[in-house]
C-alpha positions as CSV (number, residue, x, y, z in Angstrom):
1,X,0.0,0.0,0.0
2,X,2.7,2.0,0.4
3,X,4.5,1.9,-2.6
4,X,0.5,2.6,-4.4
5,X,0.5,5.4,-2.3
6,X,4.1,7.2,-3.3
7,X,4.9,7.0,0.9
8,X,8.4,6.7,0.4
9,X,8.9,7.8,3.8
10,X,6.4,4.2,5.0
11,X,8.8,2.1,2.8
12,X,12.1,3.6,4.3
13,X,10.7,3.0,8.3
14,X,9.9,-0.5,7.1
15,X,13.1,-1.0,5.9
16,X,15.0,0.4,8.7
17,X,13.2,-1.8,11.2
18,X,14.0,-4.9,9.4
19,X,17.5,-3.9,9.5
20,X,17.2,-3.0,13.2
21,X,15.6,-6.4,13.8
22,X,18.8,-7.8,12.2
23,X,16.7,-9.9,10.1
24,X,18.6,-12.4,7.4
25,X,18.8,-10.7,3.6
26,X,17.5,-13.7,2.2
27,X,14.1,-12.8,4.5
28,X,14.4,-9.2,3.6
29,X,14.3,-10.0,0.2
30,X,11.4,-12.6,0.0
31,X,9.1,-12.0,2.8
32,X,9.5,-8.1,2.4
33,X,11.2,-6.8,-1.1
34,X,9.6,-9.0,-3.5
35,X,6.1,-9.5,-1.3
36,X,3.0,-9.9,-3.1
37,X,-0.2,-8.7,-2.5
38,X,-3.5,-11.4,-3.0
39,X,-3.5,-10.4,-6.9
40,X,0.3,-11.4,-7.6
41,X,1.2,-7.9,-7.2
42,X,4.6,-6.4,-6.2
43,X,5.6,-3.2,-4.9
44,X,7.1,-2.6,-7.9
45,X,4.2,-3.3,-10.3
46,X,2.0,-1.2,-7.5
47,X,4.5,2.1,-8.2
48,X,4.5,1.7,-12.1
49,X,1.5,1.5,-12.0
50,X,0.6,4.7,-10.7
51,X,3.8,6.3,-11.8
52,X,5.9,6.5,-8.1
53,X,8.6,7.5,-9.0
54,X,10.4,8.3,-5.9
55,X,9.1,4.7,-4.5
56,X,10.5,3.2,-7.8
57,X,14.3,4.7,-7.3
58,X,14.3,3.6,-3.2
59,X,13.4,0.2,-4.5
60,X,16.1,0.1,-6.9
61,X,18.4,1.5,-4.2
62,X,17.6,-1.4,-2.6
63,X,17.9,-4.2,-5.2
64,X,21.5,-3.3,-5.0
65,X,21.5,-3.3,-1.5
66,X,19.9,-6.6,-1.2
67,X,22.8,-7.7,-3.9
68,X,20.3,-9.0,-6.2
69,X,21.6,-10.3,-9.5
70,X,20.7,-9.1,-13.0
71,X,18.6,-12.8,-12.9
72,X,17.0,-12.1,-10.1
73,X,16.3,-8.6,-11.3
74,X,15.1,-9.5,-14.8
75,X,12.9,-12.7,-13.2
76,X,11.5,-10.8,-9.8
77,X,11.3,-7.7,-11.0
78,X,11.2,-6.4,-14.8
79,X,9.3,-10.0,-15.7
80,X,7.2,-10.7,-12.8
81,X,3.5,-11.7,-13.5
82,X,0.9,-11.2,-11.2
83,X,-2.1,-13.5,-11.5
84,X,-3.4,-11.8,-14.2
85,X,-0.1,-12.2,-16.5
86,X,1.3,-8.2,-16.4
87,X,4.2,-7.1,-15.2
88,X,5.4,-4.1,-14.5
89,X,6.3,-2.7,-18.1
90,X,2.4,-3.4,-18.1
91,X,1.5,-1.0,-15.4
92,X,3.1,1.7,-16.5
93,X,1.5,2.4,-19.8
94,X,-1.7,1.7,-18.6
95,X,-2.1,5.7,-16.8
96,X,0.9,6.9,-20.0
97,X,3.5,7.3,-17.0
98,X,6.1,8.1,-19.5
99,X,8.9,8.8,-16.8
100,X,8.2,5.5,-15.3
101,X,9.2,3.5,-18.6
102,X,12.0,5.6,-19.4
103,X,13.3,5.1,-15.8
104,X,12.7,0.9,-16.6
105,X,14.2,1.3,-19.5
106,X,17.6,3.2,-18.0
107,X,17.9,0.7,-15.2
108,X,17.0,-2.3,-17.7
109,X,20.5,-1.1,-19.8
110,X,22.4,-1.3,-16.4
């Protein structure tokens, strides 16, 4: 809800208590980073879709953070379905967030 929301500010005290617990990357990543809502929906489908931005770049911040490799990226990330088969290059389009693409494609070439 966050991330559909733009509170980057939400994300970043979720984060930081996660870190404070000490909690193992590997459960950072899965049970919090790449969480899914009951649709098949990530946060990063969630902020393309409505053109976040700011959520999109702390997320990004934090795929390298997590050390999460292009595979990961390209499979978790970029490709990920939710139950209805989009991903995010699907959200995007769908309200013409323009910046949101361009900012996919930039990270995409990375």
């Amino acid at each position: 809800m966050a991330a559909f929301c733009g509170k980057v500010e939400v994300l970043e005290k979720l984060w930081d208590w996660a870190k404070e617990l000490q909690l193992n990357p590997e459960v950072i990543k899965n049970d919090m980073y790449l969480l899914k809502d009951k649709d098949g929906k990530t946060a990063w489908h969630m902020a393309t879709l409505f053109g976040k931005v700011e959520v999109l770049e702390k997320l990004w911040d934090w795929a390298k953070e997590l050390q999460l490799n292009p595979e990961e990226i390209k499979d978790n990330v970029y490709l990920l379905n939710d139950k209805h088969g989009k991903t995010a290059w699907h959200m995007a389009p769908l309200f013409g967030n323009v910046e949101v693409l361009e900012k996919l494609w930039d990270w995409a070439k990375e």
